[in-house]
C-alpha positions as CSV (number, residue, x, y, z in Angstrom):
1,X,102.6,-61.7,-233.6
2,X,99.1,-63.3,-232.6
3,X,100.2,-63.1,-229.0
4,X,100.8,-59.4,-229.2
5,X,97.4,-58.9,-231.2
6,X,95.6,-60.5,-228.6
7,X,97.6,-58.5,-225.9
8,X,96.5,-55.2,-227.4
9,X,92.9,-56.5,-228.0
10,X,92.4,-57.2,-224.3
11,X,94.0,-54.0,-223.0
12,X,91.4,-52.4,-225.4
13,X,88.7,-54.0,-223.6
14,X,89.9,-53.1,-220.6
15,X,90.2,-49.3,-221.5
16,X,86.6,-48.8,-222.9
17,X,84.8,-49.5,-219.6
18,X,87.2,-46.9,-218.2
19,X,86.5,-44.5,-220.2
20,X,82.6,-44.5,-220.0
21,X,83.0,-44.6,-216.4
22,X,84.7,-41.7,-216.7
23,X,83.1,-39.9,-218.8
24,X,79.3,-40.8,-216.4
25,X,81.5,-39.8,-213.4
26,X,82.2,-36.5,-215.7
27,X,78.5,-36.3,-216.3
28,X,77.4,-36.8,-212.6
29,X,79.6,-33.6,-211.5
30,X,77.9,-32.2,-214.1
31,X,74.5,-32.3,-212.8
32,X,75.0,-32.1,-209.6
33,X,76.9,-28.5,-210.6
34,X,74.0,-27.5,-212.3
35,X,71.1,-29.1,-209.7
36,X,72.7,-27.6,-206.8
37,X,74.5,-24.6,-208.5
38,X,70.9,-23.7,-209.5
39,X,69.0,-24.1,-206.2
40,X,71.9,-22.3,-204.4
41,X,71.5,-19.1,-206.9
42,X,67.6,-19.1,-206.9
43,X,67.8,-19.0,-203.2
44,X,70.5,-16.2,-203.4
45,X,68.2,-14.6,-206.2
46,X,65.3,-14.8,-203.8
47,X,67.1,-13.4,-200.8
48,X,68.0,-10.4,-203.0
49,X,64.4,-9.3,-204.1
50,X,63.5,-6.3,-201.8
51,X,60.2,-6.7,-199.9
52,X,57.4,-4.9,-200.6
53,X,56.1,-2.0,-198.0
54,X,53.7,-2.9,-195.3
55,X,50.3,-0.6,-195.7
56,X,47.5,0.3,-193.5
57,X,49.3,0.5,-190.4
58,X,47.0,0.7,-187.0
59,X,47.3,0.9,-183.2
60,X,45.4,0.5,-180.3
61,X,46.7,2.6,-177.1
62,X,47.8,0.8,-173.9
63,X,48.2,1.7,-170.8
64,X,52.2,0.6,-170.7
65,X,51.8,-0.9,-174.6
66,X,50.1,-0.4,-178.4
67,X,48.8,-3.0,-180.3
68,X,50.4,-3.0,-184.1
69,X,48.8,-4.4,-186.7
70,X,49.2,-3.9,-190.9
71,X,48.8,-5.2,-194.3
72,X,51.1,-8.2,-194.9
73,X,53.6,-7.2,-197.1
74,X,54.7,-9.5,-200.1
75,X,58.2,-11.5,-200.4
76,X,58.7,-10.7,-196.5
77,X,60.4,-13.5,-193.8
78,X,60.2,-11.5,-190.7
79,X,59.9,-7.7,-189.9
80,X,61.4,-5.0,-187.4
81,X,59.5,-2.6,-185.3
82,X,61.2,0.4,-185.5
83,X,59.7,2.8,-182.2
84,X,61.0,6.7,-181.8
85,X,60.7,8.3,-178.5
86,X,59.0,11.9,-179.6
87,X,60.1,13.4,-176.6
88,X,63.8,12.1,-176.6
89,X,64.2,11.3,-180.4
90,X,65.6,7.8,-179.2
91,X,65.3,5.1,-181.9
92,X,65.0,1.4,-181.3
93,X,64.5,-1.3,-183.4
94,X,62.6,-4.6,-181.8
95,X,64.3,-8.3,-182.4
96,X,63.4,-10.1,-185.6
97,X,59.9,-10.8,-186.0
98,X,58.0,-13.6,-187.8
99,X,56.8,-12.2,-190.7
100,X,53.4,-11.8,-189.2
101,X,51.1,-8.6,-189.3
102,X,50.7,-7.7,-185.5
103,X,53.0,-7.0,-182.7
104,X,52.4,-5.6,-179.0
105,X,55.1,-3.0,-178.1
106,X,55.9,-3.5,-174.0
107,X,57.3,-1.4,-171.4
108,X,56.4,2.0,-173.0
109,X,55.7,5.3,-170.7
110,X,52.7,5.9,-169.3
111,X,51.0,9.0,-171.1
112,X,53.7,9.5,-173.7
113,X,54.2,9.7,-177.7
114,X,55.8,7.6,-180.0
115,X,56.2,6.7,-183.3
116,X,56.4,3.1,-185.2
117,X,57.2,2.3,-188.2
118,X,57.6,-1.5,-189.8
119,X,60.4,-2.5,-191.6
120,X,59.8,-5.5,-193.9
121,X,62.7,-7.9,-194.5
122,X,63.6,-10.8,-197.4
123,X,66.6,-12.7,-195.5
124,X,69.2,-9.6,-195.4
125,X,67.2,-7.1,-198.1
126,X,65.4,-4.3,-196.3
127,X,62.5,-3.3,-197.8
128,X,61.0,0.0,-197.7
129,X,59.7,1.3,-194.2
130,X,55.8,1.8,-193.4
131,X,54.1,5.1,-193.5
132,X,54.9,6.2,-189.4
133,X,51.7,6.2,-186.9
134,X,52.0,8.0,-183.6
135,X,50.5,7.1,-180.7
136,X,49.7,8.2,-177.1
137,X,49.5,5.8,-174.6
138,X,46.7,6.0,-172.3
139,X,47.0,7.5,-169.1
140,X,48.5,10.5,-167.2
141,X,52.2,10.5,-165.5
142,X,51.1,12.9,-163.0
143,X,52.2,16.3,-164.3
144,X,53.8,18.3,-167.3
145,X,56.8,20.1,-167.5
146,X,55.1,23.2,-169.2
147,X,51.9,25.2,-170.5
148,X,51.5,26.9,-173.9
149,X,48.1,29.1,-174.0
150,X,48.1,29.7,-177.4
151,X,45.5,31.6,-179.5
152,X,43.1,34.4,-179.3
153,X,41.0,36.7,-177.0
154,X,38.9,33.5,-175.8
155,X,42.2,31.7,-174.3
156,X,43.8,35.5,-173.0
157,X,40.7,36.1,-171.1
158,X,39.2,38.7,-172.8
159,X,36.0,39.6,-171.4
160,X,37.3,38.8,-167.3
161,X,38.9,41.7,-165.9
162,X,41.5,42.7,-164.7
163,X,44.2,42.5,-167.4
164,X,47.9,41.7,-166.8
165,X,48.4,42.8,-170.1
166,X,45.8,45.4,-171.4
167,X,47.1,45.4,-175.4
168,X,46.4,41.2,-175.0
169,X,43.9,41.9,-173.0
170,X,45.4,39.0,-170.6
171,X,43.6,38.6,-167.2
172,X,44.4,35.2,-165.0
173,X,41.0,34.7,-165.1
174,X,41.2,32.9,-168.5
175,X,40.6,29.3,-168.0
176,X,44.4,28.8,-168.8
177,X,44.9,30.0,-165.2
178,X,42.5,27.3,-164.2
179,X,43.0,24.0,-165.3
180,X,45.3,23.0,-162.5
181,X,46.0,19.3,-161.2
182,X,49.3,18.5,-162.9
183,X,49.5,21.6,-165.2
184,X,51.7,23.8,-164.5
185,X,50.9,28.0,-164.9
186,X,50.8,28.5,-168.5
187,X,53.5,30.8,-170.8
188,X,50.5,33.2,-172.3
189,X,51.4,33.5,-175.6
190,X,47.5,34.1,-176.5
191,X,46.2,37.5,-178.0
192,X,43.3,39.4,-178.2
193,X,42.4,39.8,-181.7
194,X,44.8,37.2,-182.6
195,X,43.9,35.6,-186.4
196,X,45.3,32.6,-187.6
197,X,48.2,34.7,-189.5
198,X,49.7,35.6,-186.1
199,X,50.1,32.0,-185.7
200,X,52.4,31.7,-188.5
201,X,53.2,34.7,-190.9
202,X,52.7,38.0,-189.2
203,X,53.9,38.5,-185.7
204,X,51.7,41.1,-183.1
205,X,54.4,41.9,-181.4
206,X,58.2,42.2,-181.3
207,X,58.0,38.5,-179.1
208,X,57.8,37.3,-183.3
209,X,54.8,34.9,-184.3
210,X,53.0,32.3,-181.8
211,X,54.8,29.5,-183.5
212,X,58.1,31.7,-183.1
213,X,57.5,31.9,-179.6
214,X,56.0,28.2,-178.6
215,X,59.5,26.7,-180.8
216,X,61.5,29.2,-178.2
217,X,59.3,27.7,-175.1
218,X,61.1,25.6,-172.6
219,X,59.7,21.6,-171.6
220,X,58.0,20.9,-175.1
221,X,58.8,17.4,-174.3
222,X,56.1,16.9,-171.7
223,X,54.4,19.7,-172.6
224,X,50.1,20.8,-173.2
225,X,49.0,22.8,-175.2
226,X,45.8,24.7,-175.8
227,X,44.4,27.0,-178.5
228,X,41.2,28.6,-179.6
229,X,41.8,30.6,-182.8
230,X,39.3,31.5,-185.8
231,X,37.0,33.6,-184.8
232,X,39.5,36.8,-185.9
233,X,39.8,35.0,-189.4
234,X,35.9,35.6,-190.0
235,X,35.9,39.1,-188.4
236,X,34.3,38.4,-185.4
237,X,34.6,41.7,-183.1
238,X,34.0,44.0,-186.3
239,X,30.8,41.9,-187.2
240,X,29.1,42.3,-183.8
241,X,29.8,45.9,-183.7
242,X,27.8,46.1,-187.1
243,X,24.7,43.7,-185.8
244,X,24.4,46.0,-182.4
245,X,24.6,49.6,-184.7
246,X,22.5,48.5,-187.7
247,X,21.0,45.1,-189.3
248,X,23.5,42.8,-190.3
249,X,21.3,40.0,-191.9
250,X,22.6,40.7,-195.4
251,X,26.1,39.7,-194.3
252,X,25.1,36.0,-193.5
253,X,26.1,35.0,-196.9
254,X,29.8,36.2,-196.6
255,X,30.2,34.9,-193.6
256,X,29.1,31.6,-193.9
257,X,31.5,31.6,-197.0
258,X,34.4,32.7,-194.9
259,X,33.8,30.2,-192.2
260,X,33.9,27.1,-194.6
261,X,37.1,28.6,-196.3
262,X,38.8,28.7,-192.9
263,X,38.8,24.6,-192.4
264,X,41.8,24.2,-194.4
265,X,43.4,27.2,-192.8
266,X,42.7,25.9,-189.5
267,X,43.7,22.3,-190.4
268,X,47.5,23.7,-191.5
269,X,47.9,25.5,-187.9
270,X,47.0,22.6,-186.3
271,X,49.6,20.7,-188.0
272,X,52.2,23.2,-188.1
273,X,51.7,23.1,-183.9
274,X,52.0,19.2,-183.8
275,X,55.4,19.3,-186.1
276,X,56.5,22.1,-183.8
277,X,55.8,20.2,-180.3
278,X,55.4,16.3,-181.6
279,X,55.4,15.2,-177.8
280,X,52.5,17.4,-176.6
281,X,49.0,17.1,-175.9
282,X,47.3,19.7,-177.6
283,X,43.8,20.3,-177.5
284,X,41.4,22.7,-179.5
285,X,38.9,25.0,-177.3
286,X,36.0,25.9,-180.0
287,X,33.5,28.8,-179.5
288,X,30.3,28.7,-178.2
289,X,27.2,29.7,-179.9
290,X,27.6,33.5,-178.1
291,X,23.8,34.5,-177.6
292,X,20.6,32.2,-176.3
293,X,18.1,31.3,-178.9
294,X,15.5,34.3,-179.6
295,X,12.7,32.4,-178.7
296,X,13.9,32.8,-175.2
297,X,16.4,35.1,-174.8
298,X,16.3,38.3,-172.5
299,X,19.3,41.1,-172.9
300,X,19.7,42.8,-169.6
301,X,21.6,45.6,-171.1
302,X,19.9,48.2,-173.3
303,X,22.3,48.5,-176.0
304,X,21.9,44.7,-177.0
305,X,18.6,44.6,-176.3
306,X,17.8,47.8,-178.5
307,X,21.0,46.4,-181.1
308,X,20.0,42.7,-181.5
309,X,16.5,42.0,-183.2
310,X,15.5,38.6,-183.3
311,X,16.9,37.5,-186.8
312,X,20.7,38.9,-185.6
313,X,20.2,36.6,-183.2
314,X,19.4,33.6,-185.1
315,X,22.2,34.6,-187.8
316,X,24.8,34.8,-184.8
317,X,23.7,31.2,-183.5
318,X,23.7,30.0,-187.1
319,X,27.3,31.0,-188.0
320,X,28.3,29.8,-184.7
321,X,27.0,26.4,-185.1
322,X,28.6,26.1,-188.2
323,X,32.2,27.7,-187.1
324,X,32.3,25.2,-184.4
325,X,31.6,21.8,-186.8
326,X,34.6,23.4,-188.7
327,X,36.8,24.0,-185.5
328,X,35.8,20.1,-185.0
329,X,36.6,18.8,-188.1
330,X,39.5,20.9,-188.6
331,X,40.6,19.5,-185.1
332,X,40.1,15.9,-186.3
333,X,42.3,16.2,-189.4
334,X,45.2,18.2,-187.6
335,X,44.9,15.2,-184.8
336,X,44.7,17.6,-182.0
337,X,42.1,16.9,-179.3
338,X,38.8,19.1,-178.8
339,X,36.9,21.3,-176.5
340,X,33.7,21.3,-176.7
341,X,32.6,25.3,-177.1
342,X,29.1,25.0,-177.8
343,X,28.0,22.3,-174.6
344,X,29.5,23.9,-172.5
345,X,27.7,27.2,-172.7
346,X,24.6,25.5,-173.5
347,X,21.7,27.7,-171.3
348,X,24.4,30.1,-170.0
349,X,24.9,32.2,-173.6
350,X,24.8,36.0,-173.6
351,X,20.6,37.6,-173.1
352,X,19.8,33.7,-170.9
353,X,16.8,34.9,-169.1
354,X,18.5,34.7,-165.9
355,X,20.9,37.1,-165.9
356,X,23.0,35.6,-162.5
357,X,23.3,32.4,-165.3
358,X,24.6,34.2,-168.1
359,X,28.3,32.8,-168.7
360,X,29.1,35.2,-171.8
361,X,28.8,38.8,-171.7
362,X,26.3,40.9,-173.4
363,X,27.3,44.5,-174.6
364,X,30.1,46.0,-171.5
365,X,30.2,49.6,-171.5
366,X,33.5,49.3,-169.4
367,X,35.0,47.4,-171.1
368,X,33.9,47.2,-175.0
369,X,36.1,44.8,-176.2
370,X,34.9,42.1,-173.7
371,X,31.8,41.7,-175.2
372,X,30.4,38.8,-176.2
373,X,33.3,37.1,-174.4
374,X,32.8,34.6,-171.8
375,X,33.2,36.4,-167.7
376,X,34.4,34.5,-165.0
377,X,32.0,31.6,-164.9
378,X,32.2,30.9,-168.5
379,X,36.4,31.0,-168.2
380,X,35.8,28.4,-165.0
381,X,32.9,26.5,-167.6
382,X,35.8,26.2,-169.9
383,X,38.6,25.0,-167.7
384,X,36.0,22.3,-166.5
385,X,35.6,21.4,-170.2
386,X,39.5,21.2,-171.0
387,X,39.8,18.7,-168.5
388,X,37.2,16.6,-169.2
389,X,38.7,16.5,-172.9
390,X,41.6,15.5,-170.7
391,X,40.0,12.8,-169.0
392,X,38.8,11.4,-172.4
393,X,42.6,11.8,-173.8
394,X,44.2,9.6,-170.3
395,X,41.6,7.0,-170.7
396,X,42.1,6.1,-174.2
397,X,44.9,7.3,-175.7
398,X,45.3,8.7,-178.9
399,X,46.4,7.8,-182.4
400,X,47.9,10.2,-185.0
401,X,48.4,9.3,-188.6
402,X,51.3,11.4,-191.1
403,X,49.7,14.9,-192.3
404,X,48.1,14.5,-195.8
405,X,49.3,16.2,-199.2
406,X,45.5,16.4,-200.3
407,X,43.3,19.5,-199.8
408,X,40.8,18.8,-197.5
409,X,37.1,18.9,-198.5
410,X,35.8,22.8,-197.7
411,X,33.1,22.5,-195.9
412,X,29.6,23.1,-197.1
413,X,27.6,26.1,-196.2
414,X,25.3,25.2,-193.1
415,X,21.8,26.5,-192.4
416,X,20.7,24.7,-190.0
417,X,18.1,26.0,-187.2
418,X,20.0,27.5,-184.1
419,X,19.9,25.0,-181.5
420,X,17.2,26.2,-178.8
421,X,18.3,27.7,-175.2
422,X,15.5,26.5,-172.7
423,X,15.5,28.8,-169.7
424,X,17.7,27.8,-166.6
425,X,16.5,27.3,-163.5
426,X,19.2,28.2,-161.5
427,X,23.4,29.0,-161.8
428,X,25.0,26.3,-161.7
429,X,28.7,27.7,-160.7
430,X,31.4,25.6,-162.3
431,X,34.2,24.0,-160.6
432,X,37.6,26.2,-161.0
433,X,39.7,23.6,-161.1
434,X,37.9,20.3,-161.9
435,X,39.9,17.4,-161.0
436,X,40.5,14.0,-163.6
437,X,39.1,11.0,-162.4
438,X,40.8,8.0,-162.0
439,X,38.5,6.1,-164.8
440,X,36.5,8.9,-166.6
441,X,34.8,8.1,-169.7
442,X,35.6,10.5,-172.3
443,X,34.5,12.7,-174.9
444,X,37.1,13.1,-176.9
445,X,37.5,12.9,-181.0
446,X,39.0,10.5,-183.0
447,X,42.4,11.2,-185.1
448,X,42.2,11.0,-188.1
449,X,44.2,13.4,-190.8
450,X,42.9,14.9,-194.2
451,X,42.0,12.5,-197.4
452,X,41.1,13.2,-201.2
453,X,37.8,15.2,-201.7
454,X,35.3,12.4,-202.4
455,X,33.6,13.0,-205.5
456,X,30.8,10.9,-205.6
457,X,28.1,9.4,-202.6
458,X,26.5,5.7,-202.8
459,X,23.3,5.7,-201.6
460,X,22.1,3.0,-199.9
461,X,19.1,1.1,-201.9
462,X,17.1,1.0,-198.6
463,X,16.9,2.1,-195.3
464,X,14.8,1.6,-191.8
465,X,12.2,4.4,-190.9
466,X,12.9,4.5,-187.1
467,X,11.2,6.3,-184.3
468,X,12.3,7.0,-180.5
469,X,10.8,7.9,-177.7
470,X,10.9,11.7,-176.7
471,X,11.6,13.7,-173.4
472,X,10.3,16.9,-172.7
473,X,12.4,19.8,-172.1
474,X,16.0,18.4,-172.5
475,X,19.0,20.3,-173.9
476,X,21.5,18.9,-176.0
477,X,24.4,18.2,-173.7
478,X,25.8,14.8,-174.6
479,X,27.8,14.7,-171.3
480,X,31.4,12.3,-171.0
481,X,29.5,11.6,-167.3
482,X,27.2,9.2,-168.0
483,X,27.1,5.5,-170.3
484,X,24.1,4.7,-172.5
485,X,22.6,1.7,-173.0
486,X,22.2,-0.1,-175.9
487,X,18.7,1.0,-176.7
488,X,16.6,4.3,-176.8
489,X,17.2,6.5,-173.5
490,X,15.5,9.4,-172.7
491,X,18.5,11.3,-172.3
492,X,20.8,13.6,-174.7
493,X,23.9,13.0,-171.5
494,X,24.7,9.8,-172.9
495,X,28.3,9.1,-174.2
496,X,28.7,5.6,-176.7
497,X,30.7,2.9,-175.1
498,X,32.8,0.8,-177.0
499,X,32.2,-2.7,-177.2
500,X,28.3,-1.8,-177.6
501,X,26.2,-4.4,-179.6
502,X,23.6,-2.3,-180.9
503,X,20.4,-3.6,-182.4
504,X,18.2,-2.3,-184.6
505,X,14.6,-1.4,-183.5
506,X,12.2,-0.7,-186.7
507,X,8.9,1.1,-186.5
508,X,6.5,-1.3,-185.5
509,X,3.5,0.8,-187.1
510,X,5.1,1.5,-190.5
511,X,7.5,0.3,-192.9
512,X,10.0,2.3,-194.9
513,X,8.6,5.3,-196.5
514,X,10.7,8.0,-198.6
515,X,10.6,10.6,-196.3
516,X,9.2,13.4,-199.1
517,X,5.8,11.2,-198.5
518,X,6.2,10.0,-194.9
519,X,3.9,10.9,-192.0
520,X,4.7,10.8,-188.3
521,X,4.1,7.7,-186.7
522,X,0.0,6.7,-186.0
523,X,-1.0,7.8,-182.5
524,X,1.4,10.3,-182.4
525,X,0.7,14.6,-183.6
526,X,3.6,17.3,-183.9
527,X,2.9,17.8,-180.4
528,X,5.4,15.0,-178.7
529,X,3.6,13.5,-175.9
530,X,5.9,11.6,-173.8
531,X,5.9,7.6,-173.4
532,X,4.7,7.2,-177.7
533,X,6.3,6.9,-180.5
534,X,6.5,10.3,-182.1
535,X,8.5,10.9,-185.2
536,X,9.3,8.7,-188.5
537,X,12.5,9.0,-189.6
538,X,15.4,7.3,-191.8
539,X,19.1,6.9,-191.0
540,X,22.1,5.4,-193.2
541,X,25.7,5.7,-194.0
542,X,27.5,7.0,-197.6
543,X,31.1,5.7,-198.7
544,X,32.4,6.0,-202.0
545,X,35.6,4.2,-201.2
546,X,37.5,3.3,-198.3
547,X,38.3,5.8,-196.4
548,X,35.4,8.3,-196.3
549,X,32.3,8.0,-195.0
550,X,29.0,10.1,-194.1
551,X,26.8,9.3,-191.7
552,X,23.2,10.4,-192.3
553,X,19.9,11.6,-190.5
554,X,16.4,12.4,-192.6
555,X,13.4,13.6,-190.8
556,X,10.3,12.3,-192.6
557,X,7.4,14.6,-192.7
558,X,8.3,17.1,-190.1
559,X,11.8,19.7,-189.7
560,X,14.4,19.3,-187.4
561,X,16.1,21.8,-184.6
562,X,18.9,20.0,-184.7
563,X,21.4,17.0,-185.0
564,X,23.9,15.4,-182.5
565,X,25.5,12.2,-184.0
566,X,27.1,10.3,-181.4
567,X,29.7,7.5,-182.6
568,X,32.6,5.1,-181.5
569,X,35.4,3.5,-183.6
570,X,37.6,1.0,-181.3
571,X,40.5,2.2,-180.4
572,X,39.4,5.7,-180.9
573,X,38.0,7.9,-178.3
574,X,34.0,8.4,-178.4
575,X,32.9,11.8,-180.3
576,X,29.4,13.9,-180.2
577,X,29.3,16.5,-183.1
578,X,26.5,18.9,-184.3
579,X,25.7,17.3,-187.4
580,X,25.7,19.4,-191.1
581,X,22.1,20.4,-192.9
582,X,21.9,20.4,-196.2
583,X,18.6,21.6,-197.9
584,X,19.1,20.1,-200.9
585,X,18.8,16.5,-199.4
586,X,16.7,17.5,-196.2
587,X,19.5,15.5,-194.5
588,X,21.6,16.3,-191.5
589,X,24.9,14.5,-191.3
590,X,28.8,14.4,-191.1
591,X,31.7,13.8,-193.1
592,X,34.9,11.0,-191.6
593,X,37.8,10.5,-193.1
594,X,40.6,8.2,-193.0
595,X,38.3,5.0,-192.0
596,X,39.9,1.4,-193.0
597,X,38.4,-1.0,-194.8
598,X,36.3,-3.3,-192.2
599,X,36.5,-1.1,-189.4
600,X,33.7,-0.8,-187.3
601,X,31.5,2.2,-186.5
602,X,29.1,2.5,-183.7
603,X,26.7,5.2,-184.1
604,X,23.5,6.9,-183.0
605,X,21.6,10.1,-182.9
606,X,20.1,13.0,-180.8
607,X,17.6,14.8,-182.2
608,X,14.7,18.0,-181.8
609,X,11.7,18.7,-182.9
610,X,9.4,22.1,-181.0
611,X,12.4,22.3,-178.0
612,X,12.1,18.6,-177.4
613,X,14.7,16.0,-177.4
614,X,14.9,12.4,-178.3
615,X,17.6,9.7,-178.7
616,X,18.0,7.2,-181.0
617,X,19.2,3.3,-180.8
618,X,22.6,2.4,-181.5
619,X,23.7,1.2,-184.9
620,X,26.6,-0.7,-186.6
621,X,28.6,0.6,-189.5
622,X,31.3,-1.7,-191.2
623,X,33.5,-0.1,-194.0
624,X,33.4,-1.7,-197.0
């Protein structure tokens, strides 16, 4: 009995060690379970959260590439570059790419549209895509497969006779006819009388609307197109009939009303053509300022000269003015490309003084309708100006960003003085068909598209009173021919160059004055004498957030003719616009939109005092 005790004892020994190394080995699967089991479900749990979507996407044209870059997004490990061909429709997606925020996309057309969009990804979870940016690559493959004249009298030809087409008042002399080297004969869809309804809604003739008729048009895939259209909206022919039979000065109001109410208007055609023909180049052709300034104008035909007093004449050049900085805006947020109306008539308007010079015609007995219309010189002027607007779009691209929801800003009535017309000396006879350069520098716009009204303007708490030399007797024609330097040149030709470093030269007789108590500069009188200093003046930019901005010009002590703002973003093609007045402020300036936080603006000014032009340094924005 004591042996078997002892026997069961010992095997009870035995069996506890066993068990608890069991029950650890238990234990140890266990933990691992939960250790491993755990790390292998968070990953899986990471993997499955969906990326957030990449903002604030950029490009910069290449010749054969664009540059890419964005807003990180959050809980991203690599992205896709997702490219469409917009004259194909082909879709390709790049490799997997780091989760980085630029990319260069290779081997692309020369002179052709696409459009990217980034695709964020978290392991196998796609995020949501980025907003879409088109862009045109620089350059020009030689020629396009089809012409669209699209618009009113001023792209039919109204005003050149003969007409192919007498209810359209079509005549090949319109600048359409001209343009030549690599565009083909154009498909006239273009109208006399033509209002930005029969672009859209109301068709003039059985052919259906414009729109109808450019969706019908063959080669849209390589296709430009041109369009001048407005004036109709604001009544143009039945408001120079009432200025030539009786006084029309009480009608400025009205007008001027009209005019900023067609900017919206305008901007929705543009867009409406660029959804319709995605792969086109499509420029605007804005109006000139139609008569010379009063000062020095002299009608050669008796019925304007008896029909136009001098205050019609500064009305017409006022409205003008301020139809073309809406054309120009307009043309900006509908990311078409513009002609310049306005410089390239400068000194050849209807009543110049030398009548072989004049490029628009006054009053035409013969042909009534043609008034006030450019002839054949001012078609050729134009078809010059279309391509050097041209030239600008080959040598830098261009960058279009999705149409906005939001209304764009109206803008503001303008009353600025008309923009003198010194007298020409002689005619100089533009080229029919003007020929692109291999390397022009351009004077294009940028491409932006419409943003929120701002409601409110920042002022800056100080800013330099400047002055700048002046030049007798120039005209404002900032010319894509020419480069500036990076100081004060006595020259209204100059075009900004990127990759200026501009400095900042400060009166060196005064410091900063408000300009409600500032005098011109010591040595100088309101008589500019060339070689001094002549004119005080302060300068600035306004941004309420970041996206708008408004760059600013304020004569101290003495009244302006007349603003040009000349400016540069990288990547976007240089710009010269005719600058807003607003006699609340005494300030001339200009509203942008769709800037980026830390971009870059390069900017100066052309101004006028008594029929005498100076230019301004070169300054540097950088959005906040």
């Amino acid at each position: 009995m004591s042996i078997q005790k002892d026997s069961r004892e010992a095997e009870k020994r035995h069996r506890q060690p066993m068990l608890v190394r069991g029950i650890s080995f238990l234990v140890i699967i266990l933990l691992s379970i939960i250790v491993f089991g755990s790390a292998f479900l968070g990953n899986s749990f990471a993997a499955s959260i969906s990326p957030s979507q990449p903002t604030d996407l950029t490009a910069s044209p290449g010749d054969k590439s664009v540059q890419l870059s964005w807003q990180p997004a959050s809980d991203v490990t690599a992205y896709k570059i997702q490219t469409t061909d917009l004259a194909t429709g082909t879709v390709s997606t790049s490799d997997l790419q780091a989760a980085t925020n630029t990319f260069t996309v290779k081997s692309l057309a020369v002179g052709h549209w696409y459009r990217f969009q980034i695709i964020p990804l978290n392991g196998s979870t796609t995020g949501l895509p980025s907003s879409y940016i088109d862009v045109r690559t620089k350059g020009f493959s030689g020629s396009y497969s089809s012409y669209i004249a699209l618009g009113d009298s001023y792209s039919s030809g109204e005003g050149a006779p003969p007409y192919t087409d007498a209810t359209c008042a079509r005549s090949n002399n319109s600048y359409a006819y001209q343009i030549g080297n690599g565009v083909p004969s154009p498909t006239m869809i273009a109208c006399s009388r033509a209002t930005t309804d029969n672009i859209d809604k109301t068709a003039q003739r059985s052919a259906g609307t414009q729109l109808q008729q450019l969706k019908s048009s063959s080669g849209l895939n390589n296709s430009i197109i041109t369009i001048s259209i407005g004036g109709g909206d604001i009544g143009f022919a039945p408001e120079l009939t009432k200025c030539i039979v009786s006084d029309c000065t009480s009608e400025q109001s009205a007008l001027s009303q009209k005019i900023a109410d067609l900017k919206s208007r305008l901007i929705q055609v543009y867009e409406e053509i660029r959804e319709t023909a995605p792969a086109a180049d499509i420029f605007v052709v804005a109006y000139p300022l139609l008569v010379a300034a009063p000062d020095q104008a002299v009608c050669h035909n008796a019925i304007t000269k008896s029909g136009l007093s001098t205050s019609e004449m500064t009305m017409m050049r006022t409205l003008a003015t301020q139809l073309h900085t809406v054309v120009q805006e307009a043309t900006l947020f509908g990311d078409a490309y513009f002609v310049d109306g306005v410089n390239t008539f400068q000194g050849h308007e209807a009543c110049t003084k030398d009548q072989s010079a004049e490029w628009i015609n006054e009053v035409t007995n013969s042909d009534i309708d043609g008034s006030f219309h450019p002839n054949q010189l001012g078609y050729a002027a134009y078809a010059k100006a279309v391509n050097a607007s041209r030239n600008g779009l080959y040598t830098d691209g261009q960058i279009r960003l999705p149409n906005s929801t939001s209304t764009p800003c109206s803008t503001s009535t303008l009353t600025p003085t008309p923009t003198p017309t010194p007298t020409p000396t002689s005619t100089p006879t533009p080229t029919s068909t003007p020929t692109p350069t291999s390397s022009p520098t351009p004077t294009s716009t940028l491409t932006p598209t419409p943003t929120p009204c701002p409601t409110s303007i920042l002022t800056p708490t100080s800013t330099p009173c400047l002055t700048s030399t002046p030049t007798p007797g120039l005209t404002p024609t900032p010319s894509s021919t020419s480069t500036p330097t990076p100081t004060p040149t006595p020259s209204s030709t100059s075009t900004p160059t990127p990759g200026l470093t501009p400095t900042l030269t400060p009166n060196p007789t005064s410091t900063c004055t408000p300009c409600s108590t500032a005098t011109p500069t010591p040595g100088s009188s309101l008589t500019p004498t060339p070689g001094i200093n002549a004119y005080n003046f302060s300068y600035g930019v306004d941004a309420n957030d970041q996206t708008y901005l408004h760059p600013w010009f304020q004569p101290c002590g003495w009244s302006a003719d007349y603003i040009i703002l000349h400016y540069v973003i990288p990547g976007h093609a240089p710009e010269n616009v005719y600058t807003n007045y607003s006699g609340d402020s005494n300030r001339w300036g200009f509203d942008m939109h769709r800037m980026h936080s830390g971009q870059i603006l390069k900017y100066s000014f052309t101004y006028s005092y008594d029929h005498r032009q100076y230019d301004t340094t070169w300054y540097t924005w950088t959005q906040p």
